[in-house]
N, C-alpha and C positions, 0 to 999 in steps of 0.2 A: 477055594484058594487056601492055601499055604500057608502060616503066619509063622517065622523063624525071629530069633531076637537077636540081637547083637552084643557082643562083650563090650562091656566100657572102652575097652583098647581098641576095638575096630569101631567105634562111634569114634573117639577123638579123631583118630588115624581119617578116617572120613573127614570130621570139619578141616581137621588140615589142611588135608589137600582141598577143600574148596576155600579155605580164608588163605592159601598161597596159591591160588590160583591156577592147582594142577586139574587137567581133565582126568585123570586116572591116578591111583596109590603106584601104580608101576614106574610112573613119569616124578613121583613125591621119591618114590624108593632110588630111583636110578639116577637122581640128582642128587640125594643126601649120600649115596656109595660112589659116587663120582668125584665130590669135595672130602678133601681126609682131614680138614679143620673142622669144621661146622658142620650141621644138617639142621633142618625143621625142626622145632620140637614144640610142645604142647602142654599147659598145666592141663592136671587129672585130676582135679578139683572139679567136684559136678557144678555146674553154674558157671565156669569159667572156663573163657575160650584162649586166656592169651598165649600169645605165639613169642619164640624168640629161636634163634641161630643159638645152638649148643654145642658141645662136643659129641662124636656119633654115640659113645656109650655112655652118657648121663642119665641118670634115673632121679636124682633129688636134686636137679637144678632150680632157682630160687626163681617164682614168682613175684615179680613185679607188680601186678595185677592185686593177688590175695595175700601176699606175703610168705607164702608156704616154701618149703623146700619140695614140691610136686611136680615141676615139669622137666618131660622124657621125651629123650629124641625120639625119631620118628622109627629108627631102625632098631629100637631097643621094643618099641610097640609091637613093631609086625615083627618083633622073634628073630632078627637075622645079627644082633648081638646079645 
């Protein structure tokens, strides 16, 4: 068997879409490029899962959660801003 690892950014990108209740990253992606206010986003803080509705291109959105300037939408994660 195989053992491959994941970048920090497709780990979030993964909880995403399972704590918003996507069955697939393509159904997270094709709803956050669908609304042109908001999309999914995610602190990248390890330990921290919290979620909140951002701008698509945010990168230092504030954490609610840990208090960081750390959370990135969802399409700034998977590369498509």
């Amino acid at each position: 068997m195989s053992a491959f690892a994941l970048s920090n950014k497709a780990v979030k990108l993964m909880k995403l879409c399972d704590l918003k209740g996507f069955e697939s990253l393509d159904d997270l992606l094709l709803l956050a490029a669908l609304t042109d206010c908001v999309c999914p986003a995610i602190c990248m803080t390890e330990g921290c899962d919290y979620t909140a509705e951002m701008e698509p291109d945010q990168e230092q959105g504030f954490c609610q959660a840990c208090g960081g300037n750390t959370v990135t939408s969802a399409l700034v994660l998977a590369g498509l801003i």
